[in-house]
N, CA, C and O of each residue as an XYZ file, in Angstrom:
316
protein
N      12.970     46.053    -69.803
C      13.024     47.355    -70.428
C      11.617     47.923    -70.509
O      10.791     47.147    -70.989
N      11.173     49.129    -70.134
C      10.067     49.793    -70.209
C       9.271     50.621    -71.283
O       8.081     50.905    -71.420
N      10.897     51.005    -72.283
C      10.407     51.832    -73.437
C       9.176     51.342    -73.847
O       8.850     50.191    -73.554
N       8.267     52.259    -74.652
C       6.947     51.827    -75.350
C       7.338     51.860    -76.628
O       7.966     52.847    -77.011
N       7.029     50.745    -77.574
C       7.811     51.260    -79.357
C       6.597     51.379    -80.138
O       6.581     50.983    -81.303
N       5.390     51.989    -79.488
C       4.397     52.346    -80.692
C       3.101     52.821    -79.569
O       2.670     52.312    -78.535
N       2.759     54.007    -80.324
C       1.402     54.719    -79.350
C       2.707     56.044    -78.504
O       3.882     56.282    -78.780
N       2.009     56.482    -77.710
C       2.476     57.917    -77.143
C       3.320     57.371    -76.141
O       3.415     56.324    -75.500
N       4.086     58.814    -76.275
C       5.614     58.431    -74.991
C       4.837     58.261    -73.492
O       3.835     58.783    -73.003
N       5.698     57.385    -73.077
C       5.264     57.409    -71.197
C       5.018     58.816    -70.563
O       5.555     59.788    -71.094
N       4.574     58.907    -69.936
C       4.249     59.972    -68.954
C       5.173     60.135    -68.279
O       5.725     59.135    -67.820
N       5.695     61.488    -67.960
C       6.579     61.119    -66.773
C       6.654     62.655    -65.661
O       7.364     63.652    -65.790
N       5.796     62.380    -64.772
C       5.308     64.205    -64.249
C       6.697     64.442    -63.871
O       7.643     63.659    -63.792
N       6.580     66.128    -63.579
C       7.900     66.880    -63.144
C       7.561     67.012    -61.696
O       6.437     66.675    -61.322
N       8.517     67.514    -60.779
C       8.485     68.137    -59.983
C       7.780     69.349    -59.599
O       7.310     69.413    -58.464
N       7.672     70.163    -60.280
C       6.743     70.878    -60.751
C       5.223     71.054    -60.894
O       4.358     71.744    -60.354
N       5.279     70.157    -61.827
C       3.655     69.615    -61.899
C       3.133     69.061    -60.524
O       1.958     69.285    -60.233
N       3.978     68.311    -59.608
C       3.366     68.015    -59.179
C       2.910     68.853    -57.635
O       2.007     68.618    -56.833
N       3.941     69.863    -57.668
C       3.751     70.854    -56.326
C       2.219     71.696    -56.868
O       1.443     72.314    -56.139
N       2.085     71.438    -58.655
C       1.158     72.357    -59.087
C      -0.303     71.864    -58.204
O      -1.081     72.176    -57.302
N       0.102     70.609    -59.494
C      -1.324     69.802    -58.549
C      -1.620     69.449    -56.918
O      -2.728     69.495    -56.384
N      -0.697     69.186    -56.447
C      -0.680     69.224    -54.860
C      -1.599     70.628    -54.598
O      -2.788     70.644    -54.279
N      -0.751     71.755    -54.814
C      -1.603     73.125    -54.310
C      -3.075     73.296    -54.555
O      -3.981     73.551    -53.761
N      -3.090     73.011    -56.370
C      -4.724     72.813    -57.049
C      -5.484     71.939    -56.255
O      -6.506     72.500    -55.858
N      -5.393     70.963    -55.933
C      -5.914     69.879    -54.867
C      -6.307     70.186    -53.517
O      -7.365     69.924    -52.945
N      -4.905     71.003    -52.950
C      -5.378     71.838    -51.436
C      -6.706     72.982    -51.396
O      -7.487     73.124    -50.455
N      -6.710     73.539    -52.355
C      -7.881     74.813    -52.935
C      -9.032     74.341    -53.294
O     -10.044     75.019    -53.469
N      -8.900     72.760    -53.463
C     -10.378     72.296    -53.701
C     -10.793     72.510    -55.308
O     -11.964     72.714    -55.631
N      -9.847     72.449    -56.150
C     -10.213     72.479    -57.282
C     -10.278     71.187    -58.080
O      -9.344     70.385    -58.068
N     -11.478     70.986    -58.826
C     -11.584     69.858    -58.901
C     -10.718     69.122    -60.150
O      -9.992     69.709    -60.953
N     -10.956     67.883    -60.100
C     -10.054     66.756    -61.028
C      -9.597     67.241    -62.332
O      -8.503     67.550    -62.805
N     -10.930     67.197    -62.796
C     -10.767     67.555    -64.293
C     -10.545     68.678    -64.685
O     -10.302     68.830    -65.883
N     -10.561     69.907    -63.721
C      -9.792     71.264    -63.768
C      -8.161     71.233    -63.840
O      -7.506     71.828    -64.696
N      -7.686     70.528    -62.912
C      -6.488     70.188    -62.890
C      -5.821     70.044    -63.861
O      -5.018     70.806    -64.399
N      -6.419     68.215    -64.315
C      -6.056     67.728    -65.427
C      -5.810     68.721    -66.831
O      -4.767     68.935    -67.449
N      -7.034     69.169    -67.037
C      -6.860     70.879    -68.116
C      -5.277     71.792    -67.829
O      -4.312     71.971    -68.572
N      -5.507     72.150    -66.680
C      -4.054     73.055    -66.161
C      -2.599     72.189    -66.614
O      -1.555     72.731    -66.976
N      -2.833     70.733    -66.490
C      -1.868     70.886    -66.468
C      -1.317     69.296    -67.903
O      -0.585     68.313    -67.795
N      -2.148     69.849    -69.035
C      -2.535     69.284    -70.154
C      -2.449     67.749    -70.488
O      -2.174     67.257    -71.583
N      -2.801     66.959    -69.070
C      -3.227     65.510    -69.340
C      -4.671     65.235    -69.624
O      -5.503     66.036    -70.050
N      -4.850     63.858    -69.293
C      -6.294     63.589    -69.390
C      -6.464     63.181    -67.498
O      -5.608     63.109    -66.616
N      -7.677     63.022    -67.480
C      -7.835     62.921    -65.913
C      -7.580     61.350    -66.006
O      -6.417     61.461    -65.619
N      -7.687     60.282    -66.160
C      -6.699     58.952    -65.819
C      -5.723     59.352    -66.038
O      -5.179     59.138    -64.955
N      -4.856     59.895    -66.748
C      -3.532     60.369    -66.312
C      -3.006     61.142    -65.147
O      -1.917     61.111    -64.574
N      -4.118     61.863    -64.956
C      -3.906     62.806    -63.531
C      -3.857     61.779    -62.468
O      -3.047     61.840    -61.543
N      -4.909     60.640    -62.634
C      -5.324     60.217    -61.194
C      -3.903     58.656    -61.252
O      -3.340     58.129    -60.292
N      -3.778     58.401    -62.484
C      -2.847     57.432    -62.462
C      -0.901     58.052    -61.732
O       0.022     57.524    -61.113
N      -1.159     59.192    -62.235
C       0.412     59.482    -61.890
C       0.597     60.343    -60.479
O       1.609     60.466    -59.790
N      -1.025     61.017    -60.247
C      -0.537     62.224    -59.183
C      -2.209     61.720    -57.922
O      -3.287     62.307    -57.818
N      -1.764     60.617    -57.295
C      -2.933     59.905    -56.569
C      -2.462     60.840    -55.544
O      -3.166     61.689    -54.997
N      -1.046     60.592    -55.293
C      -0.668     61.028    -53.680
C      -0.954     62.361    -53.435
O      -1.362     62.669    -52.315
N      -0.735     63.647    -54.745
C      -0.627     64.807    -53.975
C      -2.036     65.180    -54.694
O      -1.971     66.279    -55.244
N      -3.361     64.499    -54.831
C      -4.640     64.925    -54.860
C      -5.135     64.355    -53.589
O      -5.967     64.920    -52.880
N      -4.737     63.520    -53.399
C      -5.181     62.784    -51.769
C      -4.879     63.846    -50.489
O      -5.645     64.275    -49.626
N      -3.207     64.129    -50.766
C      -2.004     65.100    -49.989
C      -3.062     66.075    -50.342
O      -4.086     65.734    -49.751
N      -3.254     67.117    -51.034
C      -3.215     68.572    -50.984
C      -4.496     68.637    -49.999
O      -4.403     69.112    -48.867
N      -5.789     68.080    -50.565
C      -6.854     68.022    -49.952
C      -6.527     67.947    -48.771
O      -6.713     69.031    -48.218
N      -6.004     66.959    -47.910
C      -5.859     66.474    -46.133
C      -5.157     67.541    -45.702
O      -5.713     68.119    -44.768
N      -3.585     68.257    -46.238
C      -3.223     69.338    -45.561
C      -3.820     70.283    -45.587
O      -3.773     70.900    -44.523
N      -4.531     70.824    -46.520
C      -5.442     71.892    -46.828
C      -6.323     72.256    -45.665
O      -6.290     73.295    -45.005
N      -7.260     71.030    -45.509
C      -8.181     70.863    -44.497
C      -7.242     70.896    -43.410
O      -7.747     71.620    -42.553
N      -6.631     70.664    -43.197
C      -5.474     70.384    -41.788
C      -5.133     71.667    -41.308
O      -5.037     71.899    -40.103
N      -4.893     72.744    -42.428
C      -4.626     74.067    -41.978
C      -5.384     74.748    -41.499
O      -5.121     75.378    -40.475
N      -6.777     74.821    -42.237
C      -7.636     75.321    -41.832
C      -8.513     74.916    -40.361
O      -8.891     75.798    -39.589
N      -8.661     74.041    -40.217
C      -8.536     73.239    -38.476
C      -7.349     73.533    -37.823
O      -7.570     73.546    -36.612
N      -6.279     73.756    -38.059
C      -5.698     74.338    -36.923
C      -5.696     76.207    -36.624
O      -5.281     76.985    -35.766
N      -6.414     76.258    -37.886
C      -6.524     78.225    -37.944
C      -7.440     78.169    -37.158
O      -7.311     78.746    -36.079
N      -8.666     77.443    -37.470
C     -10.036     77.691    -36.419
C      -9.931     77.431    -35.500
O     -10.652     77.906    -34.623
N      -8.710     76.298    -35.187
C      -8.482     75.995    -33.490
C      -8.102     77.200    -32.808
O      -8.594     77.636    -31.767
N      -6.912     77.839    -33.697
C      -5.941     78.766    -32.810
C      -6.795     80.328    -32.434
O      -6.612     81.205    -31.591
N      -7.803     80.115    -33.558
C      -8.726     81.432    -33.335
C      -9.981     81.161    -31.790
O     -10.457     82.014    -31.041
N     -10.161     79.781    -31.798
C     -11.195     79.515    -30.998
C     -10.718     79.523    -29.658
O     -11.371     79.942    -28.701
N      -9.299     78.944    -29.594
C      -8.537     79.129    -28.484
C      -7.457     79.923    -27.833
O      -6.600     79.585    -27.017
N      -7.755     81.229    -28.485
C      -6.679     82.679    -28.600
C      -7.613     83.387    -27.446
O      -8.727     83.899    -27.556
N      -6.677     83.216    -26.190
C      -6.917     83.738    -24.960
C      -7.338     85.526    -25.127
O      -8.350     86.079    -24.696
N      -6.440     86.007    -25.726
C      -6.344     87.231    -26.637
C      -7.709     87.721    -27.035
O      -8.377     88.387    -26.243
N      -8.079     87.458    -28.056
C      -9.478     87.338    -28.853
C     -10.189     86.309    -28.630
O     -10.166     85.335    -29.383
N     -10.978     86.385    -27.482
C     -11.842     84.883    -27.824
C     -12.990     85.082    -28.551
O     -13.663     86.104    -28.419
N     -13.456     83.611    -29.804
C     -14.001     83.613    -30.490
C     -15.706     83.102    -29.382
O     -16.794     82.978    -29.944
């Protein structure tokens, strides 16, 4: 059984929260900004939402490398 019977309830992020932080993460906003937005402490941020601060950052960057690709290699407009 997991219940906790003394000190603060478990954590338990939403769905929500976590598309929040995913996006906040892609924009490059940092940890402890987050954490504020979205009223934990930052070990709570980094304990519950590793994947979509890791995630937002890599797709983020990912988009933007394929924008600069498609601009560098747009027969159309060349850069």
């Amino acid at each position: 059984m997991n219940a906790k019977k003394n000190g603060r309830p478990l954590y338990v992020p939403t769905d929500k929260e976590r598309a929040q932080c995913k996006a906040l993460a892609g924009m490059g906003v940092p940890h402890t900004d987050i954490a504020i937005v979205l009223q934990i402490s930052a070990p709570t941020l980094r304990r519950h939402f590793r994947s979509e601060l890791d995630g937002g950052a890599i797709e983020a960057n990912a988009k933007v490398a394929q924008s600069l690709f498609k601009q560098a290699t747009d027969a159309q407009k060349p850069s």
